[in-house]
C-alpha angles and dihedrals in degrees: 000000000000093000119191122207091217098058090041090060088042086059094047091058083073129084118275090255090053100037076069104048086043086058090041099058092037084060094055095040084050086039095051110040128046130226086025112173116178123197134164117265134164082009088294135096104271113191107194113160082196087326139060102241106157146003140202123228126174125200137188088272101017158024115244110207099185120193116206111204087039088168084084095061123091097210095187100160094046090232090145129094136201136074108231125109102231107034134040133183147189131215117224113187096185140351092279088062094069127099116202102193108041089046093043089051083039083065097045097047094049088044094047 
């Protein structure tokens, strides 16, 4: 995993529940996608692998993982928010929130 300190201390600005969600997320975006960098842009965690794919936000009751190209991504079960044309985003208030699996094929789908 190409770890950056910056986003690391970002992270540790965050309350001890989200700093793990936050790694966690960070895992399975580093787990999924090859070539990831991550580096801190518009104050937030940006991944690009080339190109800039997701980022990672945290708020006083959530986690934001945005997606940008977000036309690549097959969103069935409407689990996205957000009403731009160009970015999306989900809000994950604790671990049990994630979902693995959609996130993971979400990835694949906006790298391909």
């Amino acid at each position: 995993m190409n770890i950056n300190k910056k986003v690391s201390d970002y992270f540790n600005n965050a309350t001890v529940e989200q700093i793990a969600v936050l790694n966690e997320l960070r895992k399975l975006i580093h787990d999924t996608v090859d070539n990831v960098s991550e580096e801190i842009k518009w104050n937030m965690p940006v991944f690009n692998n080339g190109k800039d794919f997701a980022y990672l936000r945290f708020a006083k009751k959530h986690i934001t993982l945005g997606f940008y190209n977000i036309d690549k991504i097959k969103d069935t079960d409407n689990l996205l928010e957000g009403d731009g044309n160009t970015l999306k985003h989900i809000k994950i208030k604790k671990a049990d929130d994630i979902k693995p699996k959609v996130i993971a094929e979400w990835l694949k789908q906006i790298t391909s």
